[in-house]
Each structure stands twice: as C-alpha cells, then as structure tokens.
C-alpha positions, 0 to 999 in steps of 0.5 A: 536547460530551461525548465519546459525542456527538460524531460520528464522523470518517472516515477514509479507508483508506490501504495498509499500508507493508510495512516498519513496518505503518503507513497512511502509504504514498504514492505518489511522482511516479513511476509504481508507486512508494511512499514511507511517510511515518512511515518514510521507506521507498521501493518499488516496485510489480513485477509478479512477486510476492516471495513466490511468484513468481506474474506478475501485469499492472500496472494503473493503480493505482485501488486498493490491491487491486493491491498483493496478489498474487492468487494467495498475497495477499502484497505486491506492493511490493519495498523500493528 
C-alpha cells in the first residue's frame, strides 16, 4: 500500500514530562505519582503550584487538565 493511502493511526495523547518534553509520563503504583518512561525522571502531583503558589484540591487524576495550574497554567508536577 503506498504511503498517501494508508490510513491514519491514532494516537492517544499522553502528558508532557516536565523534565525532557517527552509524551512518556506515566503514572506509578502510587497515588499522585509519575514516572517518564524516556527519562527515568520521578514526580509528584502537589497541590501548591511551583510556579505561583496558588492552592489548588487534588482530585482523582481522570485527565491531564489536573496536572496545570489554573490560575498561571504552570505544572503541577514537583521532581522526587
């Protein structure tokens, strides 16, 4: 099959690491942590925001919306 007709995959969108920009953040075992899998680089979800100091509630994690800070929309996430 020639590469114009060859049907396009999806691809399901997965959160930034912080630390190398690349879509390999995963969540561990552990509740409100993260681990790259391209970088080997460990977090942790807070609910003070790094940037700005804004409080934010920790809620179960369904999307990666929570992972922002609402208020200046930096991470979320504090390396380990």
């Amino acid at each position: 099959m020639p590469e114009a007709e060859k049907p396009a995959t999806t691809i399901e969108k997965r959160p930034a690491c912080p630390g190398c920009g690349e879509p390999w953040l995963r969540p561990t075992q552990l509740p409100g942590r993260f681990r790259c899998v391209y970088c080997l680089s460990r977090y942790e979800l807070v609910s003070q925001c790094p940037d700005c100091g804004e409080h934010q509630t920790i809620a179960r994690m369904s999307t990666t919306e929570d992972m922002t800070c609402q208020s200046c929309g930096g991470s979320m996430l504090r390396p380990l």
